[in-house]
C-alpha positions as CSV (number, residue, x, y, z in Angstrom):
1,X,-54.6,-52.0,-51.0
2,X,-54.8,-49.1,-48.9
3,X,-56.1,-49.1,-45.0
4,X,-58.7,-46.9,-45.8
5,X,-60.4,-49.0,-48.9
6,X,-60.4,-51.9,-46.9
7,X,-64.1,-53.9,-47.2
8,X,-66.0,-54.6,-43.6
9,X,-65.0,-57.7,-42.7
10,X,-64.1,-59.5,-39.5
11,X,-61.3,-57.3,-39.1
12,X,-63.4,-54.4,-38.7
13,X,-65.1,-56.2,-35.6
14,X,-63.6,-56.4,-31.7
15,X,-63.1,-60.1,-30.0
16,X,-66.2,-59.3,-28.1
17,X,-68.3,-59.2,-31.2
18,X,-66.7,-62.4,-33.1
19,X,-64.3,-60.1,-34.9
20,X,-60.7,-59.8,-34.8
21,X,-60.3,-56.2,-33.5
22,X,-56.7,-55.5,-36.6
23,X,-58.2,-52.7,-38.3
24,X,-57.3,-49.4,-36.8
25,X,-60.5,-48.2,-34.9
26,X,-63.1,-46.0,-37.2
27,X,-60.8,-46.0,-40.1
28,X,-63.7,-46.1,-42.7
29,X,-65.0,-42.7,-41.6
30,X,-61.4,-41.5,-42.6
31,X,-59.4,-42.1,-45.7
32,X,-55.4,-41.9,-45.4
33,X,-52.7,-39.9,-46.9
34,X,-51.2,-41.7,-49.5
35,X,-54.8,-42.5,-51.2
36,X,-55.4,-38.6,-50.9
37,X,-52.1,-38.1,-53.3
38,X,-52.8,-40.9,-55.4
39,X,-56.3,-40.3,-56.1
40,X,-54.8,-36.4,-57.1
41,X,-52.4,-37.0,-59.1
42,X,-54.7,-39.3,-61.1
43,X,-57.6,-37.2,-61.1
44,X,-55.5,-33.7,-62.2
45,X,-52.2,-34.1,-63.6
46,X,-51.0,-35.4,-66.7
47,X,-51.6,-34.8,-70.3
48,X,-55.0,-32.9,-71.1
49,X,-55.9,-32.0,-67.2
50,X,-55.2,-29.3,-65.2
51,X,-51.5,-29.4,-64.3
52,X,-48.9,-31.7,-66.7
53,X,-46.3,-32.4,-65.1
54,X,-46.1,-32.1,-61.2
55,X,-43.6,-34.2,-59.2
56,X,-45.0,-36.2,-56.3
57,X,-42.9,-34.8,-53.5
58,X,-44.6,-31.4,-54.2
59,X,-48.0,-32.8,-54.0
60,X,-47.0,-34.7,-51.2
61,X,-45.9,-31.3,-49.1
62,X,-48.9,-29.6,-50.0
63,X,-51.2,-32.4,-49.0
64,X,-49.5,-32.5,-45.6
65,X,-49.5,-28.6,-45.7
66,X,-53.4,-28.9,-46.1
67,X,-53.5,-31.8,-43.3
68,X,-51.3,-29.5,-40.9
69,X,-53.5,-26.4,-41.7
70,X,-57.3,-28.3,-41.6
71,X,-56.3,-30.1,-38.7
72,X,-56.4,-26.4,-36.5
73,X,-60.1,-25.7,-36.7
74,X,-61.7,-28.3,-39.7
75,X,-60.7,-31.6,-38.8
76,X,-61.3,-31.1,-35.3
77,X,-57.9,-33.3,-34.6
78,X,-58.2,-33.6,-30.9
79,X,-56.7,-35.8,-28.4
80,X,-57.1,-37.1,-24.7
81,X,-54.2,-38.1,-22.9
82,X,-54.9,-39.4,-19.8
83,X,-52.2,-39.9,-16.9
84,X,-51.9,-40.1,-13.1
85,X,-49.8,-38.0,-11.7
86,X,-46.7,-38.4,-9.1
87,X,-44.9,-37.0,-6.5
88,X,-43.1,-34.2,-8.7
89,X,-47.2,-33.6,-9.6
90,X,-46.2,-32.7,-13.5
91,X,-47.0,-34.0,-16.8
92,X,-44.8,-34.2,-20.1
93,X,-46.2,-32.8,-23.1
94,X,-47.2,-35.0,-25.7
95,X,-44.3,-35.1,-28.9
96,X,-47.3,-33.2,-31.2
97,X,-48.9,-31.1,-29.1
98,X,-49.7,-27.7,-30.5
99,X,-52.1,-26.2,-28.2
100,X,-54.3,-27.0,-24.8
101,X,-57.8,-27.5,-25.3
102,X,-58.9,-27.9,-21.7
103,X,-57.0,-29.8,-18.8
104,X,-59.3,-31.6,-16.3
105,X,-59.1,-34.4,-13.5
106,X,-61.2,-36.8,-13.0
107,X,-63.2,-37.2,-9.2
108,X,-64.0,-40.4,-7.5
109,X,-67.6,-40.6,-9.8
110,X,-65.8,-40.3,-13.1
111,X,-66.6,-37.1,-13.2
112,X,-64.1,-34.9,-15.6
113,X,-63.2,-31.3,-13.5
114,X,-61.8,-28.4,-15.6
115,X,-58.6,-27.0,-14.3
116,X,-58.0,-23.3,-15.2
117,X,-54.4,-21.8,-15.6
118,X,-53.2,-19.9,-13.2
119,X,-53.0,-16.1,-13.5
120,X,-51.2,-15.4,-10.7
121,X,-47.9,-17.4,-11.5
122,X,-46.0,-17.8,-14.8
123,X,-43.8,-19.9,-16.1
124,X,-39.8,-18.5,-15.9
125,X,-36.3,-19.7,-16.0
126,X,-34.1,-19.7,-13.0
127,X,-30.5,-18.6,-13.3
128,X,-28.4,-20.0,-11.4
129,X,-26.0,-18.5,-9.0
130,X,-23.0,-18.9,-6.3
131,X,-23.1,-17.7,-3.0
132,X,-22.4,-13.5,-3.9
133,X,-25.2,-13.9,-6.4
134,X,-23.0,-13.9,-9.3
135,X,-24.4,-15.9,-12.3
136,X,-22.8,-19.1,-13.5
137,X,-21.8,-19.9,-16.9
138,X,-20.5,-23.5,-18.5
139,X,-17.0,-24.3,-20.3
140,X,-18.4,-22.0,-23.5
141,X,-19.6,-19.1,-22.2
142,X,-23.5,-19.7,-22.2
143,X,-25.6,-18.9,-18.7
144,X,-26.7,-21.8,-16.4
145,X,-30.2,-22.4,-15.6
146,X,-32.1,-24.3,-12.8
147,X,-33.8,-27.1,-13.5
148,X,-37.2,-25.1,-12.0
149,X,-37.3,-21.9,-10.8
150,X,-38.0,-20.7,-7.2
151,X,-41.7,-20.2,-8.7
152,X,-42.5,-23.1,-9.6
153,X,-41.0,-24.9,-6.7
154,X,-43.0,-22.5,-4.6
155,X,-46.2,-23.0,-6.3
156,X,-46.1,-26.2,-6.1
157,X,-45.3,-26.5,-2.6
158,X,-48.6,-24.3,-1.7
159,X,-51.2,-25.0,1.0
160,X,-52.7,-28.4,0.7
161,X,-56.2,-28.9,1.2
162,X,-56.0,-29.6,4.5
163,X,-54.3,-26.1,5.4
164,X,-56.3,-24.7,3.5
165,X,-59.6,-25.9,5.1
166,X,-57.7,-25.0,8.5
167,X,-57.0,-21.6,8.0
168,X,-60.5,-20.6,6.7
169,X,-62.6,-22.7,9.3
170,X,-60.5,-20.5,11.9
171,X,-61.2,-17.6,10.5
172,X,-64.5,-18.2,10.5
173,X,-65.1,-19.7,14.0
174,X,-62.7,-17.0,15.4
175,X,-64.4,-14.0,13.5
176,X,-68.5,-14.9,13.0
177,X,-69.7,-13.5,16.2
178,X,-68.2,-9.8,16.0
179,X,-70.2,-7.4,17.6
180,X,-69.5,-4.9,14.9
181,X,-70.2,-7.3,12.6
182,X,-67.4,-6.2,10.2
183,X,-66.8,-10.3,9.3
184,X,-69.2,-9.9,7.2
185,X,-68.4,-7.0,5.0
186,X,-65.0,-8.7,4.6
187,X,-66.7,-12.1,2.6
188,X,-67.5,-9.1,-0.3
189,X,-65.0,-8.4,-3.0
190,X,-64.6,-12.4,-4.2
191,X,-62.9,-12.3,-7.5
192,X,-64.6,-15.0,-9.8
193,X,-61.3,-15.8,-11.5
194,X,-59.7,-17.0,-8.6
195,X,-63.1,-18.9,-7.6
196,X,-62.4,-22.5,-9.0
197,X,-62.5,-25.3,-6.6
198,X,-60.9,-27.8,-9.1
199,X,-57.5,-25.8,-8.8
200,X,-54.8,-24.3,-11.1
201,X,-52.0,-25.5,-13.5
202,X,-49.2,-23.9,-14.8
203,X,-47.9,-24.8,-18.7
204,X,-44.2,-24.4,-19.4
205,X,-43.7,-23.9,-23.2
206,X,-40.4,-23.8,-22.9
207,X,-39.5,-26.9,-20.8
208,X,-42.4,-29.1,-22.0
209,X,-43.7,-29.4,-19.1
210,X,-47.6,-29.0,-17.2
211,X,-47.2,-28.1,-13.0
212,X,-49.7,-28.5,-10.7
213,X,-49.8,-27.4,-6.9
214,X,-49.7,-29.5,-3.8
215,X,-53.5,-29.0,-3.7
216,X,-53.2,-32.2,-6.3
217,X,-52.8,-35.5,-4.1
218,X,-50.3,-37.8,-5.7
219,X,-52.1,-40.5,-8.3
220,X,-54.9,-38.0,-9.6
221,X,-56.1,-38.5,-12.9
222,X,-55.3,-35.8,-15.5
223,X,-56.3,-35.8,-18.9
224,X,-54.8,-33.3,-21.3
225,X,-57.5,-32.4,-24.5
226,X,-55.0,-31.0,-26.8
227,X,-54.8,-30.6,-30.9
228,X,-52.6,-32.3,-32.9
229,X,-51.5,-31.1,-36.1
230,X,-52.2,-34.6,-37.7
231,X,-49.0,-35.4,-38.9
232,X,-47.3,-37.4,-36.4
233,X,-47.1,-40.3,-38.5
234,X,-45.8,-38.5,-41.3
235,X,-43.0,-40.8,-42.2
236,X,-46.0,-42.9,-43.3
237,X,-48.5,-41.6,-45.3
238,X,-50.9,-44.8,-44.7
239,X,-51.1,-43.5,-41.2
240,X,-52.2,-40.1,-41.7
241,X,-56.0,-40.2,-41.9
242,X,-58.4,-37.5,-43.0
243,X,-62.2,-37.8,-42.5
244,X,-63.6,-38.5,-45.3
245,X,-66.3,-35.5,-45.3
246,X,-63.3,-32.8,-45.8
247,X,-61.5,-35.3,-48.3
248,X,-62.6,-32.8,-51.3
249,X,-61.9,-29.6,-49.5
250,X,-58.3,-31.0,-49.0
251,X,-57.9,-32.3,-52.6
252,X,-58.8,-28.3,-53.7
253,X,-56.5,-27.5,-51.3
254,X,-53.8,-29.1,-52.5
255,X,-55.0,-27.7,-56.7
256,X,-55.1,-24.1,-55.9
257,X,-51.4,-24.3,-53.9
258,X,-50.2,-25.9,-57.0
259,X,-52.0,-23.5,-59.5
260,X,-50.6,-20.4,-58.8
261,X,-47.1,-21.4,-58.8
262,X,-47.3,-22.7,-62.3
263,X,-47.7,-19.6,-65.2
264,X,-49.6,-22.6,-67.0
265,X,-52.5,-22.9,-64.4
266,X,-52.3,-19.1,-62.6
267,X,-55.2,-17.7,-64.5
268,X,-57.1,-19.9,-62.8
269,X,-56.3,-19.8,-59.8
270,X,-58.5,-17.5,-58.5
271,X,-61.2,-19.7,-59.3
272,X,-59.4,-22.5,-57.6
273,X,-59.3,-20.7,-54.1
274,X,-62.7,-19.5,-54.4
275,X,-63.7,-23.4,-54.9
276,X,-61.3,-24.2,-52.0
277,X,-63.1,-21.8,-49.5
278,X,-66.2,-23.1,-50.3
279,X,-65.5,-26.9,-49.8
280,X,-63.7,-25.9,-46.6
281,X,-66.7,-23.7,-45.2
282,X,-68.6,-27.2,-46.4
283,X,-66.0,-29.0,-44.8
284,X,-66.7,-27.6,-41.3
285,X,-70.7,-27.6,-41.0
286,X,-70.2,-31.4,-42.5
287,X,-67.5,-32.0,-39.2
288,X,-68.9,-29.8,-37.1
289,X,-71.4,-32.9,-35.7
290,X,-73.9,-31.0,-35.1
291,X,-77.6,-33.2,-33.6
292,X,-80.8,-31.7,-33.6
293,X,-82.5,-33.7,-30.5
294,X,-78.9,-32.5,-28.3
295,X,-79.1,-29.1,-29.3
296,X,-83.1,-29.1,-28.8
297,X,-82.1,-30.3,-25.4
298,X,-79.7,-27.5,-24.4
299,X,-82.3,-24.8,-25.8
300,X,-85.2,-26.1,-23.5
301,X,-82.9,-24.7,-21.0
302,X,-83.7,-21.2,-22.7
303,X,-87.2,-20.7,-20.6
304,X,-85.4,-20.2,-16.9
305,X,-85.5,-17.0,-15.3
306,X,-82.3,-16.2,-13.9
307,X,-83.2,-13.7,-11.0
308,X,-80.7,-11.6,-9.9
């Protein structure tokens, strides 16, 4: 029997509670892959239904299609990865990362601070060159590149805190009591972009790779929020798990893809995406977790007067 139809029974339960803590942590909120196709191919294709004769491969690649797609902005597949950094101060990419949802480090109080990107430096290759500035190429031809570029190394290298601090405590003791008073003129023009205390990162697509300045001391916790496209355990279906809310959204899914490349079932496949879109609209106010006492909280918030 399938993961997902397991009962609740002692498995379901940590040590701490009596239980054994084996089943995989709020898996009956979420149903798995292989159920998913199995329940389908039941429920729609055979003799009399909708399609007759559909090989499971093909419903298998449009399930994970749907899973892929729904796990963008439905499913809300997010992760927290959660490191301390080193001396290089970078962090490896996870293997399914797709996008960044916020990067932040965590203070002595457990406090979670958001680090913005930087806009000031990119990420770029560095060729690599002899001592005329030629470039250099291997045995077949193809251009060498540094490890880092110059950027990055430079970026990283930046003021540290303390130098930081230094600099701007001397110009302040060594400029405060102008007689022209032109100090103060100059602490005009901030830009709030560049007005983040919690510092910057830079992402590198290309090499996989986050960096972060010097301004980071070594062993600072980072935690990466990023979004998954749910199928990193694809080689086994029983480990791909959809909530259970959308588990109708991505069943119509997976029916109107089918439909309309079958002449038997394209007639009504119009019908079949308008159902689709409607399940997945359904889908998302279902997932989108929404509580009326926190959001009554937030909005007693709405009665301050913001003076400028």
């Amino acid at each position: 029997m399938a993961v997902s139809r397991r009962p609740l029974d002692v498995d379901n339960y940590s040590a701490l509670d009596g239980g054994t803590g084996l089943a995989i942590p709020g898996y009956y909120r979420r149903t798995n892959l292989n159920d998913i196709i199995n329940n389908f191919i039941v429920a729609y294709i055979g003799d009399g239904k909708v399609l007759t004769k559909v090989p499971r491969y093909e419903v298998a690649f449009w399930a994970q299609r749907a899973v892929q797609e729904f796990s963008y902005d439905t499913f809300h597949s997010e992760k927290a990865l959660e490191i301390q950094l080193s001396s290089t101060r970078q962090m490896s990419l996870p293997s399914d990362y797709v996008n960044y949802i916020s990067i932040q480090c965590t203070d002595a109080n457990g406090v979670m601070r958001t680090i913005l990107p930087s806009t000031t430096t990119r990420a770029n290759q560095g060729v690599a060159q002899d001592e005329n500035y030629h470039y250099l190429y291997d045995n077949n031809g193809n251009i060498v590149f540094a490890e880092t570029s110059e950027t990055i190394d430079r970026y990283q290298k930046g003021r540290s805190v303390e130098e930081t601090e230094q600099l701007a405590n001397s110009f302040y003791y060594g400029s405060f009591d102008r007689n022209n008073f032109s100090y103060f003129g100059e602490r005009y023009g901030l830009t709030p972009q560049f007005a983040n205390m919690n510092g910057t990162f830079v992402l590198d697509l290309n090499a996989g790779q986050i960096y972060f300045p010097s301004s980071f001391p070594k062993d600072t916790y980072i935690t990466l929020n990023y979004i998954s496209d749910g199928l990193g355990q694809n080689g086994d279906f029983d480990n791909v798990l959809v909530p259970k809310m959308a588990e109708d959204a991505v069943m119509s899914t997976i029916l109107y893809n089918l439909s309309k490349l079958r002449p038997s079932a394209s007639g009504a496949a119009g019908l079949y995406k308008k159902e689709a879109a409607a399940k997945t609209r359904n889908a998302k106010i279902r997932l989108a977790n929404m509580k009326i006492e926190e959001m009554t909280q937030i909005f007693r918030n709405k009665a301050k007067w913001i003076k400028h």
